[in-house]
Structures are given as C-alpha cells and as structure tokens.
Legacy VTK file of the C-alpha trace (Angstrom):
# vtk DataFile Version 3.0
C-alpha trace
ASCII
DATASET POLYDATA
POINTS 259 float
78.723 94.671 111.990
78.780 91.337 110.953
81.649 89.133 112.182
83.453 88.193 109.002
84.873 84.568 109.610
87.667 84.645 107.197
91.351 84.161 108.014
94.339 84.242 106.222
97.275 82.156 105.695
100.777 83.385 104.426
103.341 81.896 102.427
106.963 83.070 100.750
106.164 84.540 97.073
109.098 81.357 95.919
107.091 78.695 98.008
106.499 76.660 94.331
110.486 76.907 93.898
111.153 75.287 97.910
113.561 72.142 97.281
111.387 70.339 99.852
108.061 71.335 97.350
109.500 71.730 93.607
109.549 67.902 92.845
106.863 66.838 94.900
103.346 65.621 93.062
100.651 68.608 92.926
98.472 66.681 95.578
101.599 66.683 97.735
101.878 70.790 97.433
97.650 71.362 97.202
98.014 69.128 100.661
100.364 70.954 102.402
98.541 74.604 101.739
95.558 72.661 102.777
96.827 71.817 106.031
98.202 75.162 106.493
94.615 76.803 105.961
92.976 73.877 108.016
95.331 74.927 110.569
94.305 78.724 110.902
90.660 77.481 110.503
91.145 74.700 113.609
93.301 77.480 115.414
95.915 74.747 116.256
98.990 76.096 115.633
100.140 73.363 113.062
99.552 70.483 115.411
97.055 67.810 114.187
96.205 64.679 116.053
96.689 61.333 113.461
92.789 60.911 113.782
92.262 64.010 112.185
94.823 64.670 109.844
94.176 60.697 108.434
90.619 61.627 107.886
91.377 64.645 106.241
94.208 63.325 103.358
95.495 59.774 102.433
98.097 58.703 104.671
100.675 57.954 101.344
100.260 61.841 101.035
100.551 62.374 104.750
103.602 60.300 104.451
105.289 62.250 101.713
104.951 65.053 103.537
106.745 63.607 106.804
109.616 62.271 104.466
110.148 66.007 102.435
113.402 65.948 104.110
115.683 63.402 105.993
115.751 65.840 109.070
113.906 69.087 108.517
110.274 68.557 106.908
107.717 69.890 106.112
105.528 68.030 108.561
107.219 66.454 111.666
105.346 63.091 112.768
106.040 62.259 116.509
106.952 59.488 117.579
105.008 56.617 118.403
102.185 57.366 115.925
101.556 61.145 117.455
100.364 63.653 115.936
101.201 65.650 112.482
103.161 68.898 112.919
103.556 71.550 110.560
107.659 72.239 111.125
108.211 76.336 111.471
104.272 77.031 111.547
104.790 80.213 113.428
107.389 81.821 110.950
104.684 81.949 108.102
101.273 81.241 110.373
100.102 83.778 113.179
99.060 81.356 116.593
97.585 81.599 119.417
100.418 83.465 121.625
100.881 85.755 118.208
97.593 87.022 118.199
96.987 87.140 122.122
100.353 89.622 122.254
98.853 91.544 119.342
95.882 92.118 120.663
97.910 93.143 124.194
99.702 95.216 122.445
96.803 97.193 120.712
95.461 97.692 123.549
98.077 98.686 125.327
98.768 101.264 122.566
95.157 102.360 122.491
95.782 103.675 126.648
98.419 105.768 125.277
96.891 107.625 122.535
97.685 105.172 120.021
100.088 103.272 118.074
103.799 105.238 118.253
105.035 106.465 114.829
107.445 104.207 112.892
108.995 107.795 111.841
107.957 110.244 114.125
108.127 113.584 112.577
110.481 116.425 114.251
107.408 119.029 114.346
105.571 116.052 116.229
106.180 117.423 120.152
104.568 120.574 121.032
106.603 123.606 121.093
107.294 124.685 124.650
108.121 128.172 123.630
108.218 130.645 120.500
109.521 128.752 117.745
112.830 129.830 115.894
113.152 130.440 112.432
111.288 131.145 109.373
110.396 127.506 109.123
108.906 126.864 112.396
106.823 130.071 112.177
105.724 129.238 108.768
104.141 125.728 109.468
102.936 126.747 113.130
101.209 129.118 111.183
100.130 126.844 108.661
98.879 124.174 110.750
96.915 127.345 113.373
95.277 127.933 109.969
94.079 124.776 108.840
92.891 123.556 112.512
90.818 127.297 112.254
89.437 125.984 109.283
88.861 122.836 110.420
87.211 123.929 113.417
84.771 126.341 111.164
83.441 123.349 109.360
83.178 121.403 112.548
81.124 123.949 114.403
78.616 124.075 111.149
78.119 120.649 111.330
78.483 119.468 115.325
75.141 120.313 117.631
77.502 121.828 120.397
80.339 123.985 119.997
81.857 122.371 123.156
82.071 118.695 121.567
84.211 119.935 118.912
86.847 121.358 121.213
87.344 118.530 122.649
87.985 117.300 119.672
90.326 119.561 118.212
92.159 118.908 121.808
92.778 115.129 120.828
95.981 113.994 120.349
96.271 111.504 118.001
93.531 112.920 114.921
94.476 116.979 115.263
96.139 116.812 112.140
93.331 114.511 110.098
92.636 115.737 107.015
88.710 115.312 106.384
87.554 115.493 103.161
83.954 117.795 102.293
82.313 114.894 100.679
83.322 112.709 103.499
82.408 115.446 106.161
78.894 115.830 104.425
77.916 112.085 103.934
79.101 111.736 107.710
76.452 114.677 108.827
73.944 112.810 106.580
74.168 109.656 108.817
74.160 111.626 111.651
78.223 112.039 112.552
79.155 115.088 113.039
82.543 114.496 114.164
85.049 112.165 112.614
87.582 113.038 114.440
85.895 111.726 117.825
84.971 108.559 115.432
88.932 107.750 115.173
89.743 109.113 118.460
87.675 106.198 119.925
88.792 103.763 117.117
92.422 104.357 118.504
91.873 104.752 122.064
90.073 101.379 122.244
91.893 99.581 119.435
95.403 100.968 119.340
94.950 101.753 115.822
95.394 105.017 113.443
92.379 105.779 110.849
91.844 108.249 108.597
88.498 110.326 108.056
87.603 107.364 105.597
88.590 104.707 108.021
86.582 106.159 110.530
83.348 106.899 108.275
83.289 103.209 107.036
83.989 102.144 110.701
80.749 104.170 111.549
79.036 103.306 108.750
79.519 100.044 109.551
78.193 100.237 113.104
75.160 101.993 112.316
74.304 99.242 109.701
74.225 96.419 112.588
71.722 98.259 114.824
68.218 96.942 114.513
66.733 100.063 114.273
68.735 103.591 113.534
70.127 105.287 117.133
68.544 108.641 118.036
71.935 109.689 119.101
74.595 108.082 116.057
77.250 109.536 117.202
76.854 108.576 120.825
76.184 104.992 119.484
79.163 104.420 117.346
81.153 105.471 119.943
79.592 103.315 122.125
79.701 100.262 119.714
83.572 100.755 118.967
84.108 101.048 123.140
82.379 97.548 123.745
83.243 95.768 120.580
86.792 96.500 120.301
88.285 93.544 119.136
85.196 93.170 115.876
86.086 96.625 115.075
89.414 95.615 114.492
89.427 92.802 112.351
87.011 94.867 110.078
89.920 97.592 110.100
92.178 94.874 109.263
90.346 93.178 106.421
89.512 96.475 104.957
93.111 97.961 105.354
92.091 100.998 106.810
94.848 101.209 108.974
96.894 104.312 108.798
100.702 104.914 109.796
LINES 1 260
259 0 1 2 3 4 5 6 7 8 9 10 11 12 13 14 15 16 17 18 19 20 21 22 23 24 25 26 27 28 29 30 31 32 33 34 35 36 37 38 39 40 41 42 43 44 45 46 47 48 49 50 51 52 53 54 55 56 57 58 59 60 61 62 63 64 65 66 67 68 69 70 71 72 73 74 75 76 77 78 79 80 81 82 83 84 85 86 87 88 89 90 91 92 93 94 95 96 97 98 99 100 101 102 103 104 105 106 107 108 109 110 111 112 113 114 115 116 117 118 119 120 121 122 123 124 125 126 127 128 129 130 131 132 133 134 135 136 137 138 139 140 141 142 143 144 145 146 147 148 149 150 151 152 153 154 155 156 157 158 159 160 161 162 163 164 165 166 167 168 169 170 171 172 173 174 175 176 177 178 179 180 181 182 183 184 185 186 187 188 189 190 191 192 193 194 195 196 197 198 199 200 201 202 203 204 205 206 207 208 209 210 211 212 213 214 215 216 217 218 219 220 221 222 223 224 225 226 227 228 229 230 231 232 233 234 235 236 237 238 239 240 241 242 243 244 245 246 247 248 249 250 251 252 253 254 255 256 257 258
C-alpha cells in the first residue's frame, strides 16, 4: 500500500467573514492559507524562520499579515527579526505533540480491544446469569441466532473450523455484520475471515472497521505485495501487525472508521 503523502489543513466554515481577513487584499488571505498548508507540509507547527518565509511571499504581504491586528494577529513576528509564527496554529492545525498523543492513544486503545464506545450500549457487557424479561431473552436470542448464522457461512468459506472460533470469540467484531457479496469477493482474494481482518486492524491500530473497512484494508495489502502470498490471510494480517501506522492513515483518508 502505497504511502499517500497528502495532509490536510482545517479552517472555521466563516474564515472569509474573520475581522482580521474580511478587508484584507485576496493575496493577503491566498497567503495566509498558504502558509497554513506550507506549515502541515514542513511539519513545523506554524513556526517559520524569516529566511524561509521571505523566500516564500513578499515581505509587504508578510508584513500585512504581522499587522492583522494591533495585539492578536494572524502571524506573530518575534522580535529582533525572528521568525514568522502562525498565532493559535494548534486550535485549527494538528502538530507534532497532537499527532504523537494520537497515535499513543491508538495504540494504547488497540491493547485493549479497541477504541471505547462514545455510547456504549446497555446489552454491551456479557450477561453473568439468565437474563430477565421478555426483552433480554428476545435479543439474546436474536443475536445466538445471527452469530449461528454467521458462523455457518464462516465455516463454508474458512479452511479450518478452529480459525473461525476464534473468531467468533473476538471481542470487538462479534457483532459485524458481513455482507454476502463482501464475504464472497473476500474468499475470491483469498480471505476467508473478515472478522480476523478487523480484529487485527483494531488490535494494532486502535481503530473500529466494518466488513468493508476491513476488505479494502486487505485489498489494499494484497495489492502492494510483489507477487500474490500463498497464505493471504496470514499476510494481511501480517502486513497490518508491522505496518500499523500506514494502515491507518489509509483508514483515515478513506473514512473507514467505524464508531
């Protein structure tokens, strides 16, 4: 998989109506998002030395952006001729310290199972006795039924009955819905279990896929080896385990991250 380069900037949907911005020349406002995406490019947290940022605009427009403000602007010059600072960066930029403790974090997640729920659902925690109530017996029954099902489909597919209970034993993709066409283009490349595709995806990563997520994630794997794995499903597993932080981003860019 490819590394894709790219990186995003992020600004409020009103930037154009900013009192700092409204009345300033277009090359003044084309500058500033300039600098902004120069910035994420340079991985410098807003901070540009005079040498560069003079080579990279005209200093008049450097200096209207220093004087956007008589206390708060847009770019902070420090003193003495120092260097060119975009004021707030990390409010609208991620830096370096952002990213570091979001990659912690996923990681930290991904040794737990996963990324917590932001609304964890009541039927969530497994029952430690009968359940009570029509309710409970209804969608334990419900949800016995479907992993049955499930596991029927699995077993056709899967070359040992063993790998998919261990899947069906995972925590974090028990309740996956996995779509037939899905299933069946996944057996045609050789993956005969999603589930163990986002199991690894989250355990490594910290994030939540769906069966989609994890076939494009696989898909995507495959397409990068030189020549196609005897074993795919023992490869992707084994890409996503020593290229974590690639199989991110192309979660990321893709939004195939699931709550």
């Amino acid at each position: 998989m490819p590394r894709d380069q790219r990186l995003f900037m992020t600004f409020p949907i009103d930037i154009h109506r900013h009192p700092k911005l409204r009345n300033q020349p277009a090359e003044v406002k084309w500058a500033f998002v300039e600098m902004n995406g120069e910035a994420r490019l340079a991985d410098n947290d807003g901070r540009f030395t005079a040498e560069d940022a003079e080579f990279l605009w005209p200093r008049e427009i450097l200096d209207a952006l220093v004087t956007t403000h008589p206390t708060r602007p847009l770019v902070i010059r420090e003193v003495n001729g120092g260097d060119y600072v975009i004021r707030d960066y990390a409010e609208h930029q991620e830096t370096r310290a952002a990213r570091a403790a979001r990659v912690e974090k996923n990681r930290a997640n991904g040794a737990k199972g996963g990324r917590p729920r932001k609304n964890p659902e009541v039927t969530d925690p497994k029952p430690t006795g009968l359940p009570v109530g029509t309710d409970s017996l209804a969608n334990e029954t419900q949800h016995k039924a479907e992993s049955e099902s499930e596991s029927e489909l699995e077993d056709f597919y899967s070359p040992s009955k063993s790998q998919s209970s261990s899947n069906r034993a995972s925590v974090s993709t028990d309740a996956m819905e996995i779509p037939e066409v899905t299933r069946r283009l996944a057996a045609q490349k050789g993956i005969t279990s999603l589930r163990t595709v986002a199991d690894a995806i989250t355990r490594h990563t910290g994030l939540r896929v769906d069966a989609n997520g994890a076939f494009q994630v696989a898909v995507s794997l495959l397409d990068r080896a030189k020549d196609f794995p005897k074993a795919p499903a023992r490869y992707v597993s084994s890409a996503i385990a020593q290229s974590p932080l690639e199989v991110e981003q192309f979660i990321h860019e893709r939004q195939l991250e699931v709550a």
